[in-house]
C-alpha positions as CSV (number, residue, x, y, z in Angstrom):
1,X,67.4,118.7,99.8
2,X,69.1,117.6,97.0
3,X,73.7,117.6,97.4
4,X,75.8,116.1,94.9
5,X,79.0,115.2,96.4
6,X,82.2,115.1,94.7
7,X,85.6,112.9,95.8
8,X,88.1,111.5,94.0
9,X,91.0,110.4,96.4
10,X,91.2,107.8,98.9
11,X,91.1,110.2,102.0
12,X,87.6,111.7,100.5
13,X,86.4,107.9,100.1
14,X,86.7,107.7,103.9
15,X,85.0,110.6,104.5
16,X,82.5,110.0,102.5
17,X,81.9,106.6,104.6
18,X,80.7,108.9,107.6
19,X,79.1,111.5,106.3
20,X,77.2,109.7,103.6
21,X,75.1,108.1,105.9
22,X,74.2,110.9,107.7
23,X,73.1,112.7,105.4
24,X,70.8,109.6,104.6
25,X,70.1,109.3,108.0
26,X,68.1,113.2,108.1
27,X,66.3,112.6,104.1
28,X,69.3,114.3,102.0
29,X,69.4,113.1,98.8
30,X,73.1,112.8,97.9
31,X,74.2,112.3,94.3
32,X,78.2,110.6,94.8
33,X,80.3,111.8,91.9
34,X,83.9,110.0,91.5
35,X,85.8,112.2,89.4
36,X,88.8,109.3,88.7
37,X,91.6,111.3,90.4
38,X,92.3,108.3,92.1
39,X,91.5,105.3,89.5
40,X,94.5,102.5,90.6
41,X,91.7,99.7,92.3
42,X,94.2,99.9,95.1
43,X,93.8,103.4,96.2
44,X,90.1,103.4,95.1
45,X,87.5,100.4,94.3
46,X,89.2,99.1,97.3
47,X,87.3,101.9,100.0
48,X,84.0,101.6,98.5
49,X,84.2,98.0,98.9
50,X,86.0,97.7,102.5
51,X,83.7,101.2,104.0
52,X,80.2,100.1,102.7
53,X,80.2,103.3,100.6
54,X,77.6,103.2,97.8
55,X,78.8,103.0,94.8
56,X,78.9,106.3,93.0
57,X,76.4,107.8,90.5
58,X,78.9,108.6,88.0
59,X,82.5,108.5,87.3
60,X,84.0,111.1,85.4
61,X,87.5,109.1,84.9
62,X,89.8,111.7,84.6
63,X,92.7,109.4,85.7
64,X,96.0,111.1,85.9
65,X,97.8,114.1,84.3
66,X,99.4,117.6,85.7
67,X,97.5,119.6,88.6
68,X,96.0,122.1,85.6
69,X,94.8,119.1,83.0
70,X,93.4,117.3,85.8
71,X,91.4,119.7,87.4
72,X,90.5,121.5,84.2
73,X,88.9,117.7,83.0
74,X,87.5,117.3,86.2
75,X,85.9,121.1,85.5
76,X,84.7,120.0,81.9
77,X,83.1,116.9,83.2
78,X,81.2,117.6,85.9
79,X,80.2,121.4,84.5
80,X,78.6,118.9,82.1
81,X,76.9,116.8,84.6
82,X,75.9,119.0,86.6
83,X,73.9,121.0,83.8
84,X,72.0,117.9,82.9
85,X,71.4,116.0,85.9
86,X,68.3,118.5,87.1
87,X,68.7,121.4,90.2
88,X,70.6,120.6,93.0
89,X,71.1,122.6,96.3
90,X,74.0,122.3,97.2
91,X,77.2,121.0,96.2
92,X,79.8,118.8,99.1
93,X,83.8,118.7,98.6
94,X,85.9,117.2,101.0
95,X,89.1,118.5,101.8
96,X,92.4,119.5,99.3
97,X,92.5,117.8,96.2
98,X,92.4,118.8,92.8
99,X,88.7,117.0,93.0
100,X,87.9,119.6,95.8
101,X,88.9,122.6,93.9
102,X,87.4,121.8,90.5
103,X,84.2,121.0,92.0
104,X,84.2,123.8,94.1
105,X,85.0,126.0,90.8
106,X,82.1,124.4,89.4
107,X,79.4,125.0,91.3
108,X,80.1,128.7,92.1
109,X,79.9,129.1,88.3
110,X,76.5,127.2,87.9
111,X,75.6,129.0,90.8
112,X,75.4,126.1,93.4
113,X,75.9,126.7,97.2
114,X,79.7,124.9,98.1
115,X,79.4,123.0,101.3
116,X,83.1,122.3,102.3
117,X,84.1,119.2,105.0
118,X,87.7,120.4,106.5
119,X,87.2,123.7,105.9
120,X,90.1,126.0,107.6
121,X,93.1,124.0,107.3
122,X,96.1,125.7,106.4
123,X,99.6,124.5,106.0
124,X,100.7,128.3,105.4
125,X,103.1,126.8,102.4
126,X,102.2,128.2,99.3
127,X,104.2,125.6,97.4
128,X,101.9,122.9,98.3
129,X,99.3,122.6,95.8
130,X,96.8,121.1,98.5
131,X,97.1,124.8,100.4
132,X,95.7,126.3,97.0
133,X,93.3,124.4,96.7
134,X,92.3,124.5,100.4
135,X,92.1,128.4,100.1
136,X,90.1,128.7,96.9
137,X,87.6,126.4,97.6
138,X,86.7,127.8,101.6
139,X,86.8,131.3,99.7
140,X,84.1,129.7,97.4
141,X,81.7,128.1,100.1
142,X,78.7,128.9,101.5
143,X,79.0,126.4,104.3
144,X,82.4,126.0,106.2
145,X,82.8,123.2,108.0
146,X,85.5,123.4,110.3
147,X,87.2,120.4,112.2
148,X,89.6,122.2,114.7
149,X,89.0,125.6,116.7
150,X,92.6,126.6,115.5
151,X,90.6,125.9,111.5
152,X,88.0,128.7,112.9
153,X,90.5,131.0,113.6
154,X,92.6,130.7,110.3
155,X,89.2,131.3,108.4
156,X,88.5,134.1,110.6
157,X,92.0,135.8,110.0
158,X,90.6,135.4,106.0
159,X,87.4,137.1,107.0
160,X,85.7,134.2,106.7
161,X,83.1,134.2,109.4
162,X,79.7,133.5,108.3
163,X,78.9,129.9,107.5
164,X,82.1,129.0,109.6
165,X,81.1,126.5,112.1
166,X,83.5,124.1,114.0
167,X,82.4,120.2,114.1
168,X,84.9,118.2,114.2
169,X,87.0,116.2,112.0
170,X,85.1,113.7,110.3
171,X,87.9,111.2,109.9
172,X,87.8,110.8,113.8
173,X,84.5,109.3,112.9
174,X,85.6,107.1,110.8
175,X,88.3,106.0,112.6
176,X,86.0,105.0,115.7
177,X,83.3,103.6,112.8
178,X,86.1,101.4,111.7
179,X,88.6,100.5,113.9
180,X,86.6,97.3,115.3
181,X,85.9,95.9,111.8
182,X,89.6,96.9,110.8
183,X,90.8,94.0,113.8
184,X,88.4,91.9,112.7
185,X,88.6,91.8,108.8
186,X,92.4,92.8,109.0
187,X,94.4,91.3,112.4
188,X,98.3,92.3,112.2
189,X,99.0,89.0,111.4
190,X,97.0,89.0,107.6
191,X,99.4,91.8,107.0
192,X,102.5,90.9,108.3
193,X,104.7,88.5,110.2
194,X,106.1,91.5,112.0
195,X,104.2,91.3,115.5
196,X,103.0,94.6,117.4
197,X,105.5,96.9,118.5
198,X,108.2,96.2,116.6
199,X,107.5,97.8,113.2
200,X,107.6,101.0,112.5
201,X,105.0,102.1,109.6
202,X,105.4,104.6,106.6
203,X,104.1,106.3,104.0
204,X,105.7,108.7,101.4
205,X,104.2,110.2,98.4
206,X,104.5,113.8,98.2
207,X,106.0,115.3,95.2
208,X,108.2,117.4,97.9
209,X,109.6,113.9,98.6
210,X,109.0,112.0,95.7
211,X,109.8,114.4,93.1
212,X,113.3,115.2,94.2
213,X,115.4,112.1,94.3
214,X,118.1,113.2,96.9
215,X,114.8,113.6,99.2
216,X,113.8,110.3,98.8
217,X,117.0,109.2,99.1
218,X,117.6,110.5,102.4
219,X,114.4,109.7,104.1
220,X,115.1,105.7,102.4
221,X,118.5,106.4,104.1
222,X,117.3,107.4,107.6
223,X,114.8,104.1,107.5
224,X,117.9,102.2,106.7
225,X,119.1,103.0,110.3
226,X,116.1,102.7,112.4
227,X,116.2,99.9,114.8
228,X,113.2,98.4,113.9
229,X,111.7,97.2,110.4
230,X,110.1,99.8,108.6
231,X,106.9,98.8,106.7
232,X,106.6,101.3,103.2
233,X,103.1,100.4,101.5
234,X,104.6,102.4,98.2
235,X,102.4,104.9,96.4
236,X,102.2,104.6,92.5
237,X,104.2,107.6,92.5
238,X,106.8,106.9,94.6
239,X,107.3,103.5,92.9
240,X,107.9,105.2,89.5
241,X,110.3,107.5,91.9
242,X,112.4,105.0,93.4
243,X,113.1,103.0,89.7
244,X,116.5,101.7,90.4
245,X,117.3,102.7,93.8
246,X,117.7,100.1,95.8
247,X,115.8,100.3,99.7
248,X,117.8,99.5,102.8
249,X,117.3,95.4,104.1
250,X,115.2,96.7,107.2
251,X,112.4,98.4,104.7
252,X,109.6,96.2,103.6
253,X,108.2,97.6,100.4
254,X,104.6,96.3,100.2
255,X,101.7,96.9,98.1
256,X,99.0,100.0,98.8
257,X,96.7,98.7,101.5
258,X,93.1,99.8,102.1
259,X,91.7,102.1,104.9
260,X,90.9,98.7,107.2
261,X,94.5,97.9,106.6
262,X,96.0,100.7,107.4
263,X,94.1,101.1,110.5
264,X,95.6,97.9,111.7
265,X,99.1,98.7,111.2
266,X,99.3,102.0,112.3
267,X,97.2,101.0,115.6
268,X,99.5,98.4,116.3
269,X,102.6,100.2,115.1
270,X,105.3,101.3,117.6
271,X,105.9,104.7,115.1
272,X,104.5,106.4,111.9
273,X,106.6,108.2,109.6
274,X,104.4,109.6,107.2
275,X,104.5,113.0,105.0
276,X,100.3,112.4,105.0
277,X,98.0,114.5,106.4
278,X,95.3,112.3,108.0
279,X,97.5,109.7,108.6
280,X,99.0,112.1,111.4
281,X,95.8,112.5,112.7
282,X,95.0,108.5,113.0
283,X,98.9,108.4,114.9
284,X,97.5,110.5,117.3
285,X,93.9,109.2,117.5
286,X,95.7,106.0,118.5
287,X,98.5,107.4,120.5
288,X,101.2,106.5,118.5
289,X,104.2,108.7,117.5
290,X,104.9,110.3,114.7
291,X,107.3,111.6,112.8
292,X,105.9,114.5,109.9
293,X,108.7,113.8,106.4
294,X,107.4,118.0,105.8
295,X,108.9,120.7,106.8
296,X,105.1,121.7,108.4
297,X,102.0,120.5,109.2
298,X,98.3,121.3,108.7
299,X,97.6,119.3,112.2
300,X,100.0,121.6,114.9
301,X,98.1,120.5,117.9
302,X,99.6,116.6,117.2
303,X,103.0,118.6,118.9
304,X,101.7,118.2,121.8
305,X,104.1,116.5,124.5
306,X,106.2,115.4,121.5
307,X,103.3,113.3,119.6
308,X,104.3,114.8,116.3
309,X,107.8,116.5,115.0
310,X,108.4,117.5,112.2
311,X,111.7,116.8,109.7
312,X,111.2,117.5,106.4
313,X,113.7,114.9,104.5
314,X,116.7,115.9,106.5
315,X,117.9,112.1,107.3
316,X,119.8,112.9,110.8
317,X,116.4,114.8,112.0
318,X,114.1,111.6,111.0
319,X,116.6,109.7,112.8
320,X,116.8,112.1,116.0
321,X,113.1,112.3,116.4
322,X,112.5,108.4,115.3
323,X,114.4,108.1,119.0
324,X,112.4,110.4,120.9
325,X,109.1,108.9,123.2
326,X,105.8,111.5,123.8
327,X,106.8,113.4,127.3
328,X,103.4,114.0,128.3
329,X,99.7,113.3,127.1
330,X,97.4,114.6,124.3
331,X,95.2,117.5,123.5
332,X,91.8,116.3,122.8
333,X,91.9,117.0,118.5
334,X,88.8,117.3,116.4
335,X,86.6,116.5,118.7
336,X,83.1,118.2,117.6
337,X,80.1,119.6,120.3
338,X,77.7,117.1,119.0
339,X,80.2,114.3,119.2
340,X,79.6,112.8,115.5
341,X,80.9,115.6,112.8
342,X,79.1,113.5,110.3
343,X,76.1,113.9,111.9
344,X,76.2,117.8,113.2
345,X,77.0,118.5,108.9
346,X,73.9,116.5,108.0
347,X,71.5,118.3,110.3
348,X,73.1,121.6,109.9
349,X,72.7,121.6,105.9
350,X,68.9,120.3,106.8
351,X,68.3,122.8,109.0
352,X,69.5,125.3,106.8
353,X,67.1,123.9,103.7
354,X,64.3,124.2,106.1
């Protein structure tokens, strides 16, 4: 069996770090296409290096632009690939980028199989260009590879039964692949002189925040008055955002920090404050708080007990639910029936080519 794979953001890179092998691992040839969504070495060289992930067989460089130029360069690009790199069985996207979509528009118009990792997350918000994406593409694939039971039952509310099968979240692989060599390439102390427990750590780059200035301003705000320091590794986008606003003297504006990094620090954080999607899921992986800068989330089982609240930018709610502790314990989340995701995918799309 022959697969190319296409990512292009940092969250597919990790991903890609599990599953990869995997599909080594059972005689899948895998053909890596980067499309260049993400291109800054910061939020991309950096994971192949760090993860082990071989470098990819092509880069289509796309680099930045607006959701339709990027995706429809991404579309031109690997249409052309595609047509003249010989027969492939199936094509692999990975989650809700712009890179998922266009490749998952690609292959169903050269007539490719889509196999989609995270298949069946929903956010139910429209205005989110992740959730269109997300829905075109599982409406596209042949094989839906669902990470949550609550996934299964938003693609069976679509209709979208066969090929539907639940096995876990991959990034819970990789966050138990990694988390060792994470303490060991990246202690706390390489990072920061902050020590364990008394930092909170954050992450904002979604247009819904970044995009709308009195949004950023009031999440910057509500940092300003948390108790503890707030480490902000800032997002290309949200540094072009901020321009001359000024961040309150508790918030410690760093760099972008690798996977390993960020592993670290939210492991040893005493709170996230993140509007990310998998970041959520590593906060409650590691059973740290969290507090969700959206007005929703794709993850709804990280409510449990009090694990995850969500405040949208609203600065008195981040600073309301910044207070609050978990009340009770967690609810096991994407954990698959074969224990490794990665590794149910690989020999499902090798049985299935049998």
């Amino acid at each position: 069996m022959r697969i190319c794979t296409v990512v292009g953001a940092r969250p597919q890179f990790v991903k890609a770090s599990a599953v990869s092998p995997a599909l080594k691992a059972v005689g899948i040839e895998e053909v890596l296409i980067h499309t260049g969504q993400h291109y800054d070495a910061l939020l991309s060289q950096v994971f192949f290096d760090e993860l082990g992930v071989p470098a990819p067989d092509e880069n289509l460089n796309v680099g930045s632009g607006s959701h339709a130029h990027q995706t429809g360069a991404i579309m031109e690009r690997l249409e052309a690939y595609l047509t003249s790199a010989g027969s492939f069985d199936a094509v692999l996207v990975y989650g809700d980028t712009n890179s998922t979509l266009a490749g998952a528009l690609v292959a169903a118009k050269c007539h490719v199989p889509v196999a989609h990792v995270e298949a069946g997350i929903r956010s139910f918000n429209r205005r989110m260009p992740e959730e269109i994406n997300r829905v075109i593409t599982d409406a596209l694939s042949k094989w839906l590879f669902a990470p949550t039971d609550l996934a299964v039952q938003h693609l069976a509310a679509e209709g979208l039964t066969k090929g539907t099968v639940m096995v876990g979240d991959v990034m819970l692989d990789a966050t138990r692949m990694f988390t060792q060599r994470a303490k060991e390439r990246w202690p706390l102390e390489r990072i920061t002189s902050v020590p364990a427990r008394e930092y909170a750590i954050a992450t904002v780059h979604r247009p819904s925040n970044t995009d709308t200035p009195g949004n950023l301003a009031s999440i910057l705000s509500a940092f300003g008055r948390l108790p503890w320091p707030v480490l902000l590794p800032l997002h290309p986008r949200t540094k072009a955002a901020m321009g001359e606003m000024k961040a309150p003297g508790n918030v410690v504006l760093m760099e972008p920090v690798g996977y390993l990094a960020m592993l670290t620090l939210c492991s040893n954080a005493r709170l996230v404050l993140t509007d990310s999607g998998g970041l959520q899921k590593e906060a409650y992986w590691m059973q740290v708080p969290c507090v969700t800068l959206r007005t929703e989330t794709e993850y709804p089982e990280t409510f449990a007990n009090g694990w995850n609240t969500c405040t949208a930018a609203n600065e008195e709610s981040i600073v309301a639910a910044a207070a609050k502790r978990p009340n009770g314990p967690q609810h096991a989340l994407g954990q698959g029936p074969r224990g490794s995701a990665a590794r149910m995918i690989a020999e499902l799309l090798h049985e299935d080519c049998d």
